[in-house]
C-alpha positions, -999 to 999 in steps of 0.1 A, spaced: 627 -486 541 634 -474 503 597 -459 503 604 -445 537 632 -424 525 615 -418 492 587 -397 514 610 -384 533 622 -368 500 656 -385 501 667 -395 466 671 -434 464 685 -441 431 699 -418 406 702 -427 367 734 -424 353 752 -434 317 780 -459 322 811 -464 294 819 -497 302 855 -513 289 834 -545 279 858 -563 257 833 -579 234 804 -581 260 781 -558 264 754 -553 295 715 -558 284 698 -554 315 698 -561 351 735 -566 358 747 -558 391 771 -525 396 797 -528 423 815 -502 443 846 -517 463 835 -544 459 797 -540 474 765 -537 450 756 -500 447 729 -504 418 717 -522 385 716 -514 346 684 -511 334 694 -512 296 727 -516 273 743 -524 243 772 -513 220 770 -468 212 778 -471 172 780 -429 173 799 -433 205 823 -462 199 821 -480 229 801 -503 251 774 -483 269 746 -483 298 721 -468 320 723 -477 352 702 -467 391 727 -462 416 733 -452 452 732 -412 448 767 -408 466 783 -430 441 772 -413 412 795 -385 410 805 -379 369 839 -398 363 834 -424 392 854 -457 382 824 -489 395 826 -524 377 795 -543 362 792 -578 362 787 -594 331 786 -629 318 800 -634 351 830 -610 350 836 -581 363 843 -550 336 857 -515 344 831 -488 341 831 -448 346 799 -425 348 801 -402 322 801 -366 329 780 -357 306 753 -377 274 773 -393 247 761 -382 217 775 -358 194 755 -326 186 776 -304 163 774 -336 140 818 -337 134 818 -376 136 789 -382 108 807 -355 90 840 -375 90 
């Protein structure tokens, strides 16, 4: 079905960044992402943002859940930790934070 839709030129998945409120837990990889309460998608990589300050992840989703600023969960170590697709990347590229 997924290559189906893929010919028919309907997007499948779309990559997004996550900012996860992991509370000492970060995601590493292939953690589900849930939507009200159904899986909508996986991380494909993740770890702690130093320049960023928080826990952060890529992630494939269902395209109509990846509006910027949608609040989805991702499982990990078995619990379930608040997450919002960021609107835009996290990095910072005037330099202000390495500046101080």
């Amino acid at each position: 079905d997924a290559l189906l839709r893929h010919r028919e030129g309907r997007q499948v998945e779309r990559l997004v960044t996550l900012v996860i409120d992991a509370d000492g837990a970060d995601a590493w990889g292939s953690e589900p992402v849930f939507a009200d309460g159904q899986v909508c998608g996986v991380v494909t990589s993740g770890g702690y943002g130093h320049c960023v300050g928080a826990s952060i992840a890529l992630a494939l989703v269902d395209p109509a859940l990846a509006g910027d600023g949608a609040m989805i969960e991702v499982d990990i170590v078995g619990e379930r930790r608040a997450a919002r697709i960021a609107p835009e990347p996290l990095h910072d590229p005037a330099g202000m934070r390495l500046r101080g």
